[in-house]
C-alpha positions in Angstrom: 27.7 14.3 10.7 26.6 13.4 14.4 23.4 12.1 14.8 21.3 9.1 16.2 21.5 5.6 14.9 18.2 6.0 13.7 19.0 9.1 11.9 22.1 7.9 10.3 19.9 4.6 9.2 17.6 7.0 7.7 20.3 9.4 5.7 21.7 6.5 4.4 18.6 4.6 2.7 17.6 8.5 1.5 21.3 8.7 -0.6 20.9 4.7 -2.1 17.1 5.6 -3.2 18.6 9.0 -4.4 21.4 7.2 -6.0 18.9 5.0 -7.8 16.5 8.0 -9.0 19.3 10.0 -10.4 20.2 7.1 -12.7 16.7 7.0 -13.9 16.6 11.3 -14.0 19.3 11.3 -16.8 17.3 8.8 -18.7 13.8 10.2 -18.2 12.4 9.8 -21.6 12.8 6.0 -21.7 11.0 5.4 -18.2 7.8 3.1 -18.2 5.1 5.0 -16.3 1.5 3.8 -16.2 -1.2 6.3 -15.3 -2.7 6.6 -10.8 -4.7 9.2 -11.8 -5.1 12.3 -13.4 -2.4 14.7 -13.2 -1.1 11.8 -11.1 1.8 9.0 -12.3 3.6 6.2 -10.4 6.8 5.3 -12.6 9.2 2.1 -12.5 11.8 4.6 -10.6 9.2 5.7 -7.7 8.7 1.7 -7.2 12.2 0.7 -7.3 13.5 3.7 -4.8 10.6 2.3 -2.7 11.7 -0.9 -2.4 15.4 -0.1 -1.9 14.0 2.6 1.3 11.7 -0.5 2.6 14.9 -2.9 2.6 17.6 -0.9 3.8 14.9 0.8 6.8 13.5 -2.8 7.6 16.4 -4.7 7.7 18.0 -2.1 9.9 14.9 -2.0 12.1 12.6 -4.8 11.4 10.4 -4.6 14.7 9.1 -1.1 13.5 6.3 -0.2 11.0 6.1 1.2 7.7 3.8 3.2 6.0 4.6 3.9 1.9 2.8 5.7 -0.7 3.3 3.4 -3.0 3.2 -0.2 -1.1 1.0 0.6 1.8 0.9 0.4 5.7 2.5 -2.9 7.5 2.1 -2.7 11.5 5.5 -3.9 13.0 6.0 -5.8 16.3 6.7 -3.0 17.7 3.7 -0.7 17.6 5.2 2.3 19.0 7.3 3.6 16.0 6.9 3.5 12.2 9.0 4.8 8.9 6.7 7.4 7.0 8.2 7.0 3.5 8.0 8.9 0.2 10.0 7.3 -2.3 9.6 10.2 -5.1 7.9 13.6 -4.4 7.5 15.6 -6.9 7.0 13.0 -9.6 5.5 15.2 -12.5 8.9 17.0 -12.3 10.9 14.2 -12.4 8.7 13.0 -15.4 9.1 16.0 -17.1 12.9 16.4 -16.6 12.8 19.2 -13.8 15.3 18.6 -11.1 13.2 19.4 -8.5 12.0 16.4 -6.4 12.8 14.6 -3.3 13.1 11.5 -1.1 11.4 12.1 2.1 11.2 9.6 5.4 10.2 10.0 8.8 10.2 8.4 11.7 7.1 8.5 13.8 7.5 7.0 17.6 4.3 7.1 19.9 2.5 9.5 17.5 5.0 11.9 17.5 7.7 12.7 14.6 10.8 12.5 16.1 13.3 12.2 13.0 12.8 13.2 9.1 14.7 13.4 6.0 14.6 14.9 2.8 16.8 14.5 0.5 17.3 16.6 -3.0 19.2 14.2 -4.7 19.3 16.4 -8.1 21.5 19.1 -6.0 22.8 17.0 -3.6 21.0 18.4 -0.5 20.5 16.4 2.8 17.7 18.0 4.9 17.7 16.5 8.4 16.3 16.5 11.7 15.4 15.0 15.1 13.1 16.2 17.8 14.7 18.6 19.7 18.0 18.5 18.5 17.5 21.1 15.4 17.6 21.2 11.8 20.3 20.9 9.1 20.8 20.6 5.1 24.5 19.1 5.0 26.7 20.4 8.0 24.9 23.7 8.2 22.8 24.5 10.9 18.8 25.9 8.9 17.1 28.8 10.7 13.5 29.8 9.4 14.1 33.7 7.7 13.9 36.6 9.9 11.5 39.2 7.6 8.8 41.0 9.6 6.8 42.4 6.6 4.7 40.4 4.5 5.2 42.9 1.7 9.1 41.6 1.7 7.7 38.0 1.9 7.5 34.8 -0.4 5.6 31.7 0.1 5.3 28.6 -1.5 1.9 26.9 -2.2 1.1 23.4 -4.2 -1.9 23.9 -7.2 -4.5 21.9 -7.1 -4.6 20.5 -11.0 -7.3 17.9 -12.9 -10.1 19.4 -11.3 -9.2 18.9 -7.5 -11.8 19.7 -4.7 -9.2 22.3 -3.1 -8.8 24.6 -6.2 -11.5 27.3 -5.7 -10.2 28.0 -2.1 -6.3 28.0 -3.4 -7.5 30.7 -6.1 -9.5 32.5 -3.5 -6.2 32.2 -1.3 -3.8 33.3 -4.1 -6.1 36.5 -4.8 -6.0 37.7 -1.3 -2.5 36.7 -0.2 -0.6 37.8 -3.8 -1.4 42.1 -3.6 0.2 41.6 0.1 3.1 40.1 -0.3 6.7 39.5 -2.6 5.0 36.9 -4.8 4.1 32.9 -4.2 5.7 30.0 -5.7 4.7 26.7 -6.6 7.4 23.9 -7.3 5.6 20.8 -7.1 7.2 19.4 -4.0 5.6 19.8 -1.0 8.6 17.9 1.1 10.6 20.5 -0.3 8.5 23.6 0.0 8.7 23.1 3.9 12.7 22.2 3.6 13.0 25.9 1.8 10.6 27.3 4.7 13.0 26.1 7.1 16.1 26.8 5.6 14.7 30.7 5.4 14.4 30.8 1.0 10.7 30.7 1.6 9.2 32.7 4.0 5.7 30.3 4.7 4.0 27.6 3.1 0.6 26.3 2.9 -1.4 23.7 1.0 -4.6 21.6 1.4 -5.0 18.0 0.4 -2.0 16.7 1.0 -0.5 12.8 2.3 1.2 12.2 5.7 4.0 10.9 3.9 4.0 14.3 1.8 4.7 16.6 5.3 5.7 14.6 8.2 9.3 15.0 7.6 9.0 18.6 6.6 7.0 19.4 9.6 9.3 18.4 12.1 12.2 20.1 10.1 10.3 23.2 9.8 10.0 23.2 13.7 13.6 22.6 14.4 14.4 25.6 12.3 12.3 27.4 14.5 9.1 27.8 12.4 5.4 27.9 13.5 3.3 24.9 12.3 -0.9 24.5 12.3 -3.3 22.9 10.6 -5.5 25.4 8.4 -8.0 25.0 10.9 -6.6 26.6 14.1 -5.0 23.8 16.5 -5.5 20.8 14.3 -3.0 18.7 13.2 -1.6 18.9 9.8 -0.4 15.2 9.6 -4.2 14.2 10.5 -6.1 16.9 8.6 -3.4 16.8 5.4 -4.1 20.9 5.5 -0.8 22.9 6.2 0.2 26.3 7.3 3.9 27.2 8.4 5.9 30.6 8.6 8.3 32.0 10.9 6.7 33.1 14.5 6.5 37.2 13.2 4.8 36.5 10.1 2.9 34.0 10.6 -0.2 35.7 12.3 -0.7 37.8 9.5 0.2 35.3 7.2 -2.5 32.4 8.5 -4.9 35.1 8.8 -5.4 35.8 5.1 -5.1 32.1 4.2 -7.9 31.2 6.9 -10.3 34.2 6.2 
Protein backbone atom coordinates (compact mmCIF):
# COMPACT_ATOMS: atom_id res chain seq x y z
CA UNK A 1 0.00 0.00 0.00
CA UNK A 2 1.16 3.75 -0.53
CA UNK A 3 0.88 5.90 2.30
CA UNK A 4 2.80 8.31 4.73
CA UNK A 5 5.50 7.23 7.11
CA UNK A 6 3.26 7.94 9.76
CA UNK A 7 0.59 5.84 8.35
CA UNK A 8 2.65 2.90 7.47
CA UNK A 9 4.12 3.20 11.33
CA UNK A 10 0.63 3.09 12.40
CA UNK A 11 -0.66 -0.09 10.13
CA UNK A 12 2.14 -1.86 11.24
CA UNK A 13 1.80 -1.63 15.28
CA UNK A 14 -2.24 -2.27 14.48
CA UNK A 15 -1.18 -6.05 12.70
CA UNK A 16 1.59 -6.85 15.82
CA UNK A 17 -1.22 -5.88 18.51
CA UNK A 18 -3.71 -7.87 16.19
CA UNK A 19 -1.28 -10.59 15.95
CA UNK A 20 -1.04 -10.69 19.65
CA UNK A 21 -5.04 -10.53 20.33
CA UNK A 22 -5.75 -13.31 17.96
CA UNK A 23 -3.42 -15.57 19.95
CA UNK A 24 -5.33 -14.83 22.94
CA UNK A 25 -8.98 -15.00 20.80
CA UNK A 26 -8.42 -18.84 20.22
CA UNK A 27 -7.74 -19.25 23.80
CA UNK A 28 -10.51 -17.01 25.31
CA UNK A 29 -11.70 -19.19 28.04
CA UNK A 30 -8.34 -19.35 29.87
CA UNK A 31 -7.78 -15.47 29.83
CA UNK A 32 -7.35 -13.66 33.33
CA UNK A 33 -9.75 -10.73 33.35
CA UNK A 34 -10.33 -8.63 36.50
CA UNK A 35 -13.53 -6.54 36.71
CA UNK A 36 -13.36 -1.98 35.47
CA UNK A 37 -16.81 -1.81 35.95
CA UNK A 38 -19.99 -3.13 35.34
CA UNK A 39 -20.64 -4.45 32.07
CA UNK A 40 -17.09 -3.31 31.69
CA UNK A 41 -13.59 -5.69 31.70
CA UNK A 42 -9.91 -4.94 31.05
CA UNK A 43 -8.23 -8.47 30.30
CA UNK A 44 -4.36 -9.45 30.29
CA UNK A 45 -4.77 -9.33 26.22
CA UNK A 46 -6.13 -5.57 26.13
CA UNK A 47 -2.90 -4.70 28.44
CA UNK A 48 -0.43 -6.58 26.51
CA UNK A 49 -1.77 -5.22 22.83
CA UNK A 50 -1.38 -1.88 24.68
CA UNK A 51 1.93 -2.12 25.51
CA UNK A 52 3.07 -3.63 22.19
CA UNK A 53 0.99 -0.25 20.25
CA UNK A 54 2.83 2.14 22.96
CA UNK A 55 6.38 0.54 21.94
CA UNK A 56 6.26 0.11 18.45
CA UNK A 57 4.33 3.95 18.09
CA UNK A 58 6.86 5.58 20.58
CA UNK A 59 9.98 4.18 19.50
CA UNK A 60 9.03 5.13 15.96
CA UNK A 61 8.06 8.51 17.09
CA UNK A 62 9.15 9.26 20.57
CA UNK A 63 8.76 13.22 20.43
CA UNK A 64 4.87 12.74 20.03
CA UNK A 65 2.18 12.07 22.71
CA UNK A 66 0.03 9.38 23.60
CA UNK A 67 -3.15 9.05 24.93
CA UNK A 68 -4.44 5.09 25.93
CA UNK A 69 -7.44 3.73 27.39
CA UNK A 70 -5.88 1.68 29.34
CA UNK A 71 -2.34 3.43 30.53
CA UNK A 72 -3.34 7.09 30.30
CA UNK A 73 -2.25 10.36 28.63
CA UNK A 74 1.72 11.26 28.47
CA UNK A 75 2.45 14.79 26.84
CA UNK A 76 5.47 14.35 24.32
CA UNK A 77 8.07 16.98 23.47
CA UNK A 78 6.41 17.66 20.78
CA UNK A 79 3.04 19.12 21.81
CA UNK A 80 1.60 19.37 18.42
CA UNK A 81 0.76 15.67 17.65
CA UNK A 82 -0.40 12.61 19.74
CA UNK A 83 -1.26 8.68 19.07
CA UNK A 84 -5.12 8.18 20.21
CA UNK A 85 -4.91 4.42 20.96
CA UNK A 86 -7.42 1.73 21.67
CA UNK A 87 -5.77 -1.46 22.19
CA UNK A 88 -9.12 -3.75 22.22
CA UNK A 89 -12.62 -2.37 21.35
CA UNK A 90 -15.14 -4.37 21.63
CA UNK A 91 -13.87 -6.30 24.62
CA UNK A 92 -17.22 -8.01 25.87
CA UNK A 93 -17.05 -9.75 22.42
CA UNK A 94 -13.76 -10.76 22.60
CA UNK A 95 -14.50 -12.08 26.14
CA UNK A 96 -17.35 -13.84 25.01
CA UNK A 97 -15.71 -15.48 21.92
CA UNK A 98 -17.40 -13.13 19.19
CA UNK A 99 -15.07 -12.17 16.47
CA UNK A 100 -16.01 -8.82 16.32
CA UNK A 101 -13.58 -6.36 17.83
CA UNK A 102 -10.88 -4.11 16.77
CA UNK A 103 -7.55 -2.24 17.25
CA UNK A 104 -8.07 1.40 16.65
CA UNK A 105 -5.19 4.39 16.57
CA UNK A 106 -5.12 7.77 15.50
CA UNK A 107 -3.00 10.35 15.02
CA UNK A 108 -4.03 13.71 16.21
CA UNK A 109 -1.70 16.80 14.96
CA UNK A 110 -2.65 20.47 16.11
CA UNK A 111 -6.18 19.28 17.17
CA UNK A 112 -6.98 17.77 14.14
CA UNK A 113 -7.11 13.89 13.20
CA UNK A 114 -5.10 13.54 10.41
CA UNK A 115 -4.46 9.59 10.18
CA UNK A 116 -6.59 6.54 11.82
CA UNK A 117 -6.57 2.87 11.77
CA UNK A 118 -8.75 0.22 12.54
CA UNK A 119 -7.95 -2.89 12.29
CA UNK A 120 -10.33 -6.24 12.42
CA UNK A 121 -7.82 -8.59 13.14
CA UNK A 122 -10.46 -11.61 13.43
CA UNK A 123 -11.27 -11.13 9.46
CA UNK A 124 -8.29 -9.63 8.57
CA UNK A 125 -9.46 -6.08 7.65
CA UNK A 126 -7.21 -3.00 7.51
CA UNK A 127 -9.32 0.22 7.69
CA UNK A 128 -7.16 3.28 6.94
CA UNK A 129 -7.03 6.78 6.34
CA UNK A 130 -5.31 10.20 6.26
CA UNK A 131 -6.70 13.70 6.00
CA UNK A 132 -7.47 14.33 2.64
CA UNK A 133 -6.15 11.62 0.92
CA UNK A 134 -9.38 9.09 1.35
CA UNK A 135 -10.30 5.95 2.88
CA UNK A 136 -9.46 2.36 2.41
CA UNK A 137 -10.02 -1.33 3.99
CA UNK A 138 -6.99 -3.29 2.30
CA UNK A 139 -6.35 -1.99 -1.33
CA UNK A 140 -9.87 -0.94 -1.95
CA UNK A 141 -10.86 2.41 -2.08
CA UNK A 142 -14.43 2.71 0.84
CA UNK A 143 -17.25 5.04 -0.26
CA UNK A 144 -20.16 5.79 2.28
CA UNK A 145 -23.54 3.85 0.54
CA UNK A 146 -25.53 5.76 -1.92
CA UNK A 147 -29.44 4.94 -0.46
CA UNK A 148 -31.78 7.98 -0.51
CA UNK A 149 -34.57 6.41 1.56
CA UNK A 150 -34.45 5.80 5.06
CA UNK A 151 -37.04 3.13 4.71
CA UNK A 152 -34.14 1.15 2.63
CA UNK A 153 -31.66 2.16 5.42
CA UNK A 154 -29.69 0.44 8.36
CA UNK A 155 -27.81 1.97 11.20
CA UNK A 156 -25.78 0.87 13.75
CA UNK A 157 -26.07 2.18 17.40
CA UNK A 158 -24.10 1.03 20.74
CA UNK A 159 -26.65 0.08 24.02
CA UNK A 160 -26.17 1.51 26.86
CA UNK A 161 -26.04 -1.64 29.52
CA UNK A 162 -25.61 -1.80 33.63
CA UNK A 163 -27.79 1.04 34.08
CA UNK A 164 -26.00 3.78 32.00
CA UNK A 165 -27.21 7.54 32.09
CA UNK A 166 -27.72 7.44 28.09
CA UNK A 167 -30.30 4.49 28.03
CA UNK A 168 -33.68 6.17 28.22
CA UNK A 169 -32.71 8.56 25.33
CA UNK A 170 -31.19 5.36 23.16
CA UNK A 171 -34.81 3.61 23.82
CA UNK A 172 -36.61 6.86 23.02
CA UNK A 173 -34.19 6.92 19.86
CA UNK A 174 -34.72 3.22 18.84
CA UNK A 175 -38.65 3.82 19.12
CA UNK A 176 -38.69 6.66 16.76
CA UNK A 177 -35.96 5.76 14.30
CA UNK A 178 -36.94 1.71 14.05
CA UNK A 179 -40.83 2.08 12.21
CA UNK A 180 -38.75 4.39 9.62
CA UNK A 181 -36.20 2.58 8.58
CA UNK A 182 -34.60 -1.23 7.43
CA UNK A 183 -33.76 -2.01 11.04
CA UNK A 184 -30.67 -0.92 13.48
CA UNK A 185 -27.81 -2.98 14.68
CA UNK A 186 -25.74 -3.07 17.50
CA UNK A 187 -22.29 -4.94 17.42
CA UNK A 188 -20.47 -3.70 20.32
CA UNK A 189 -17.77 -1.92 18.46
CA UNK A 190 -18.06 1.53 18.04
CA UNK A 191 -14.52 1.80 15.92
CA UNK A 192 -16.14 -0.58 13.75
CA UNK A 193 -19.65 0.66 13.42
CA UNK A 194 -18.11 3.94 11.82
CA UNK A 195 -15.58 1.57 9.57
CA UNK A 196 -18.99 -0.20 8.27
CA UNK A 197 -20.58 3.46 7.85
CA UNK A 198 -17.80 4.22 5.67
CA UNK A 199 -17.36 1.31 3.84
CA UNK A 200 -21.28 1.68 2.80
CA UNK A 201 -22.70 -1.85 4.98
CA UNK A 202 -24.21 0.66 7.38
CA UNK A 203 -25.98 3.35 6.21
CA UNK A 204 -25.38 5.90 9.70
CA UNK A 205 -24.39 5.56 13.06
CA UNK A 206 -24.96 7.24 16.27
CA UNK A 207 -24.12 6.71 19.98
CA UNK A 208 -23.77 8.84 23.17
CA UNK A 209 -21.25 8.34 25.87
CA UNK A 210 -18.53 7.31 24.15
CA UNK A 211 -14.22 7.82 24.55
CA UNK A 212 -12.05 9.76 22.15
CA UNK A 213 -10.09 6.84 21.70
CA UNK A 214 -13.47 4.94 20.78
CA UNK A 215 -14.18 7.45 17.48
CA UNK A 216 -11.26 9.49 16.48
CA UNK A 217 -10.07 7.00 14.04
CA UNK A 218 -13.54 6.25 12.73
CA UNK A 219 -14.35 9.83 12.36
CA UNK A 220 -11.82 10.77 10.13
CA UNK A 221 -12.32 7.46 8.07
CA UNK A 222 -15.92 8.05 7.89
CA UNK A 223 -15.14 11.54 6.35
CA UNK A 224 -12.78 10.25 3.78
CA UNK A 225 -15.44 7.94 2.60
CA UNK A 226 -17.34 10.85 2.09
CA UNK A 227 -19.77 10.72 5.04
CA UNK A 228 -21.27 13.62 7.08
CA UNK A 229 -20.07 13.82 10.80
CA UNK A 230 -21.75 16.00 13.91
CA UNK A 231 -21.95 15.89 17.35
CA UNK A 232 -25.64 15.09 18.58
CA UNK A 233 -25.89 18.53 19.39
CA UNK A 234 -25.74 20.47 16.03
CA UNK A 235 -21.97 21.79 15.26
CA UNK A 236 -20.26 20.30 18.31
CA UNK A 237 -17.56 18.08 18.15
CA UNK A 238 -18.02 14.48 18.65
CA UNK A 239 -14.30 13.87 19.87
CA UNK A 240 -15.08 16.67 22.67
CA UNK A 241 -18.76 15.90 23.47
CA UNK A 242 -18.20 11.81 23.04
CA UNK A 243 -21.94 12.09 21.24
CA UNK A 244 -21.86 10.90 17.59
CA UNK A 245 -23.93 11.16 14.51
CA UNK A 246 -22.72 10.06 10.89
CA UNK A 247 -24.64 9.12 7.58
CA UNK A 248 -24.10 9.74 4.11
CA UNK A 249 -24.82 13.57 2.99
CA UNK A 250 -28.65 12.42 1.51
CA UNK A 251 -29.69 10.69 4.57
CA UNK A 252 -28.32 12.19 6.97
CA UNK A 253 -30.81 15.26 7.48
CA UNK A 254 -33.54 13.02 7.98
CA UNK A 255 -31.63 10.71 9.76
CA UNK A 256 -30.12 13.37 12.60
CA UNK A 257 -33.46 14.72 12.71
CA UNK A 258 -35.28 11.83 14.41
CA UNK A 259 -32.24 11.07 16.59
CA UNK A 260 -32.09 14.89 17.85
CA UNK A 261 -35.89 15.44 18.26
Amino acid sequence: MQGSANLNIMIKAARAAGRSLVKDFREVENLQVSSKGPGDFVSKADIAAEEILKEQLMEARPNYGWLGEEGGGVEGSDPTRRWIVDPLDGTTNFLHGMPHWAVSIALEHKGQIVAGVIFDAAKDEMFYAEKGLGAFVNESRLRVSGRRSLIDCVFATGLPFAGRRELPETLQDLARLLPATAGVRRWGSASLDLAYVAAGRYDGFWERGLNIWDIAAGVLIVKEAGGFVEGLVADTDPLETGDVICANDPVFPAFSKIIRD
